[in-house]
C-alpha positions as CSV (number, residue, x, y, z in Angstrom):
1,X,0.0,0.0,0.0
2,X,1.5,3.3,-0.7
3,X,2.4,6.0,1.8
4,X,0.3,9.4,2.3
5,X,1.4,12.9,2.8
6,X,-1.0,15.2,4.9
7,X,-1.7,18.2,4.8
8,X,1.0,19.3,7.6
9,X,3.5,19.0,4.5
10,X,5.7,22.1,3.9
11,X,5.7,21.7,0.3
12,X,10.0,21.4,0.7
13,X,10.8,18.9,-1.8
14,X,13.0,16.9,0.2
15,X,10.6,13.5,-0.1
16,X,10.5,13.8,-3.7
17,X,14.2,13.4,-3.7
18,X,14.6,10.5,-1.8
19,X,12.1,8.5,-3.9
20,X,13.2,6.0,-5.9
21,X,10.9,5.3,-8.4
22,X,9.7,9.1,-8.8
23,X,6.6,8.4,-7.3
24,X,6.1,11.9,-5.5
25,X,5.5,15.0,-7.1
26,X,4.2,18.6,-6.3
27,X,0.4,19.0,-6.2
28,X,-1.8,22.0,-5.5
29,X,-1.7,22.2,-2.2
30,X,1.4,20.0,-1.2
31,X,3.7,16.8,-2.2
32,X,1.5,13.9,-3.4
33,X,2.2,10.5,-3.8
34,X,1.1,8.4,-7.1
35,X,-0.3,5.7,-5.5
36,X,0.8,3.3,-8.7
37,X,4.0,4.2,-9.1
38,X,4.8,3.9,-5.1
39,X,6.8,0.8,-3.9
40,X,6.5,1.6,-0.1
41,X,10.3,1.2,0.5
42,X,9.2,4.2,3.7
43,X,12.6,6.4,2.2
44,X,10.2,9.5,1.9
45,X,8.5,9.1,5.0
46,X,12.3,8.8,6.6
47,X,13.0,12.4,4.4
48,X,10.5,14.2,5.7
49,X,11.5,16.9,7.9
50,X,8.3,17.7,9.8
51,X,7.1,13.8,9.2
52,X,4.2,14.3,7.2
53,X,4.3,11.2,5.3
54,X,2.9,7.9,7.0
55,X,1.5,4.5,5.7
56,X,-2.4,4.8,4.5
């Protein structure tokens, strides 16, 4: 299952650069995770600097 970011994301970028597979990518009102794409390997969720990311 892939990962969620909520809505206490800070829009920084620094999960989208820890994903391997590019599965994270600025949305309207934050970060959002392509649910297809993710492999849950938790290296964004380990990124995140206010931990806004968790499992869904």
């Amino acid at each position: 299952m892939a990962r969620k970011i909520s809505d206490a994301c800070i829009s920084c970028g620094s999960c989208a650069s820890t994903c391997p597979v590019g599965a994270i990518s600025e949305g309207d009102a934050h970060y959002e995770i392509n649910a297809d794409t993710c492999i849950d390997c938790g290296a964004c969720e380990s990124g995140c600097p206010v931990s806004a990311i968790s499992e869904a």
